[in-house]
N, C-alpha and C positions, 0 to 999 in steps of 0.2 A: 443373241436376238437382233435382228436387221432397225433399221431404225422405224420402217413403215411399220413394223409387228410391232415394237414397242409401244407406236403412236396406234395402233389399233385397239390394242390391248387395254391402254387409258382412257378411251374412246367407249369400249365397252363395259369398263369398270365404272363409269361416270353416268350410261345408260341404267346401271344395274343399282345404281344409288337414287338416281330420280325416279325410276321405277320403286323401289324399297320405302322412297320420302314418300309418292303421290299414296303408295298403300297405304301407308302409318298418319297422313292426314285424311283420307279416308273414314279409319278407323279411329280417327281423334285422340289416337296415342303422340300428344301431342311433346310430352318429353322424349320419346327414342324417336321424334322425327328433329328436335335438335341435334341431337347427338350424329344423327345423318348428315344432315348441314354441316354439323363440325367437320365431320371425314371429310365431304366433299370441297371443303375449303383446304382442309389438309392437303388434299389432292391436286390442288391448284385450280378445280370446279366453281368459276364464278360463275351462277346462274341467278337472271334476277327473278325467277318464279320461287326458286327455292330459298332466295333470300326472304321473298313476300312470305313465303312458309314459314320461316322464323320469326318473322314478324308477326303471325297471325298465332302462331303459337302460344310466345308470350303473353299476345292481348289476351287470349282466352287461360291462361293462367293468372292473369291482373298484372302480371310485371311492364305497366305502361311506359314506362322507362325504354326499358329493354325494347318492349315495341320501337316506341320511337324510333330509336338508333337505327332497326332494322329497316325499317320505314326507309329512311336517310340509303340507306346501302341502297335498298332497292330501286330508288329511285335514281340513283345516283347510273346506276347503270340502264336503267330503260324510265325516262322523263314520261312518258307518257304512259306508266304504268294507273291503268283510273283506279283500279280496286286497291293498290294502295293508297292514295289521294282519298278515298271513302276513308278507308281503314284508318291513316291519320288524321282528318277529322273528326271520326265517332274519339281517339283519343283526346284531343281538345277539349271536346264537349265534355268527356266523363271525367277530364281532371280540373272542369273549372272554368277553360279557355273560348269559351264561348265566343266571342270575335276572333280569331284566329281560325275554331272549326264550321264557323258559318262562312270565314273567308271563302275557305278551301271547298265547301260545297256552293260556291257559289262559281268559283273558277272551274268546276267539274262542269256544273250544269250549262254554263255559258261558254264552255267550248270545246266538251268531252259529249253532251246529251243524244247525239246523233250514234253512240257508240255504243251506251248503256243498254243492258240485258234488260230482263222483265225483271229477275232477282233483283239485280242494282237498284232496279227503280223503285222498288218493295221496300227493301231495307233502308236508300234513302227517305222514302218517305215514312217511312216508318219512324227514320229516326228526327225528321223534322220537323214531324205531327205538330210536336207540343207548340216550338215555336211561333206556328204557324198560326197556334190556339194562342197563345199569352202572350206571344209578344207581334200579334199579326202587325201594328201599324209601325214596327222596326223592321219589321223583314219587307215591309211592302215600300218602304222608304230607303233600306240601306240595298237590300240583298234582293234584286229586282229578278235574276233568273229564280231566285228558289221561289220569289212570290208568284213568279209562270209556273213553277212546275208546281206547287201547290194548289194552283187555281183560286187563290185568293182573290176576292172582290175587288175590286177596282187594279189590278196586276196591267200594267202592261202587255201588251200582246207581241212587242216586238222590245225584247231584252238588249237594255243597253248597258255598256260597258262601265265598270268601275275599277278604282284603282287598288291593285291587288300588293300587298310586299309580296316579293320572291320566296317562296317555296323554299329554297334553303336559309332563309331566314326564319319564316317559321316554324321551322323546326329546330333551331340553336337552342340548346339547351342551355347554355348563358346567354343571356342580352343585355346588351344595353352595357356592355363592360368591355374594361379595357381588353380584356383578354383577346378581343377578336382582333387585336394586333400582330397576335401570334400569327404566323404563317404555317396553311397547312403542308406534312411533308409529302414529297413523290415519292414513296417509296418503288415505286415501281419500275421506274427508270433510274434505279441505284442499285449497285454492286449490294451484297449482306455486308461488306467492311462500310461500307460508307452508310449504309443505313442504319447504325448500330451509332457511328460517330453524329448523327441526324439524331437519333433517337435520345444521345447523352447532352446535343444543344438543345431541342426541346426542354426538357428533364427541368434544365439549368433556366430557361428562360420563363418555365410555370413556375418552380419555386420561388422565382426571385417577383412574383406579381404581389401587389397587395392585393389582394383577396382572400374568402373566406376558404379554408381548409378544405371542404364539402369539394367548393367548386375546382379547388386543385386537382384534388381526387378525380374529377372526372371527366377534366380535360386530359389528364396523365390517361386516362383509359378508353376517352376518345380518341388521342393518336395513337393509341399501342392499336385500336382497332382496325386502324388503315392499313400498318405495319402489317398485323397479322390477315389479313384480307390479300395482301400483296405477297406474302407468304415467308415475310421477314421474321421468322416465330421471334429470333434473338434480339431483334430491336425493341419487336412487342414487350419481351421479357423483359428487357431491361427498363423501359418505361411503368411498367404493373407492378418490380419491386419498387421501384420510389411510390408509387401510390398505396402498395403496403407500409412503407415507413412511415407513412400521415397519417393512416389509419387501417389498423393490420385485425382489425374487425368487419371491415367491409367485404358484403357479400357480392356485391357487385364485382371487387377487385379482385375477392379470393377465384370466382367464379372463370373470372376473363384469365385471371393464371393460370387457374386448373387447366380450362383445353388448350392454353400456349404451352404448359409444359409437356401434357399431354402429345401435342403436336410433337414436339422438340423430344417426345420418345423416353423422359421424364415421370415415368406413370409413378413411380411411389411419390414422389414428391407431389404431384398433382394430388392422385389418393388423398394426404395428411390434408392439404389444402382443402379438399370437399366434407372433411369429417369437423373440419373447424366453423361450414360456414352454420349460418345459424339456423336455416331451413334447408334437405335436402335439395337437390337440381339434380333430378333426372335427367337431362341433357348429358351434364358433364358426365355421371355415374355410366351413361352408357355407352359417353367416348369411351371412357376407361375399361370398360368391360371390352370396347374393341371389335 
């Protein structure tokens, strides 16, 4: 096969999977449109639509976590994605974060508002009603575009700017810790030899942190995710066994291994992995089915 048929043939293979994801989010079969994303990541298919689709997936199975992360991907490849920017601040709001998901709807409204659909504008408001109601003379004082697009009594009519953290700070799933010393890796502009040698200094440089166990776990499985995105399954792998050695109960970890090994063509190994975790994941089960 010539090299332009090969390159066609990946071309249509990649067609025929976001075609296969847009059906299965559609029809809100929202576990085998993970397991879609998984392939397509297999495939070396960065898309950040389909990444928003795993992200939207999880949230509507409640794995706000897992959202997040995908959040982060997605955004990481298209910044001006607004419907995830919504999508992570309704997470916010429902785990608690309420400064944080009023940030992020205030940086949308004040400089995404000219962009938003009729839906966006539903859903946002819909979802900042309450505020709106109980906490009107915080919103009208801190959060000056949402108290515009609220209509709130006395709101300013021309929205002035406030000082927002960076977006990928919002989203860190550790803060405020030393950990953010670590540096994150390229895997993408490394050889698999050397990304596998990257993946054995991380390894060495989270365990030796003082911190709690929890958050080692999931730093170990926040780089194995960049790894596996970049399409280093072997580096990932070798990052998600150290995070099985801290805690070899974790569904998170057993999960992120299963489609690494998965990937890496490892399906029984993955299989025992998904029979151990403690709730099934449709995603991975339907990598595996293939």
């Amino acid at each position: 096969m010539s090299k332009w048929n090969k390159k066609e043939k990946e071309q249509q293979g990649a067609s025929e999977l976001k075609r296969k994801l847009a059906a299965q989010m559609e029809n809100e079969e929202y576990g085998a449109a993970l397991g879609t994303v998984a392939s397509m990541i297999e495939k070396g298919v960065k898309d950040a639509e389909a990444f928003y689709d795993a992200a939207y997936s999880y949230f509507m199975s409640g794995d706000y976590e897992r959202a997040t992360e995908w959040l982060d991907n997605t955004l990481r490849l298209a910044p001006q994605h607004v419907e995830a920017r919504i999508l992570l601040a309704r997470v916010c709001l429902l785990e608690g974060r309420s400064a944080d998901g009023l940030a992020i709807f205030e940086f949308v409204l004040k400089n995404y508002a000219a962009a938003l659909s009729a839906e966006d504008r539903e859903d946002i408001r819909e979802v900042l009603g309450y505020y709106g109601t109980a906490e009107e003379e915080e919103i009208r004082s801190g959060y000056p575009a949402i108290a515009h697009f609220l209509q709130l009594k006395g709101a300013a009519p021309e929205v002035s700017s406030m000082a927002f953290q960076p977006l990928a700070q919002q989203v860190q799933r550790i803060e405020a810790q030393p950990l953010q010393q670590v540096q994150p890796a390229q895997p993408m502009e490394q050889k698999p030899a050397n990304d596998e040698a990257e993946a054995l200094r991380l390894a060495q440089e989270i365990l030796q942190k003082d911190v709690a166990l929890l958050d080692k776990v999931r730093l170990l499985n926040s780089f194995a995710a960049g790894f596996f995105l970049a399409g280093s399954f072997a580096a990932a792998k070798s990052l998600l066994k150290q995070a099985i050695s801290l805690d070899a109960h974790d569904d998170m970890t057993l999960r992120n291994l299963g489609y690494t090994l998965a990937a890496l063509g490892e399906r029984d190994a993955a299989t025992e992995l998904a029979a151990r975790m403690t709730a099934p994941d449709f995603g991975l089960l339907a990598a595996l089915r293939g």
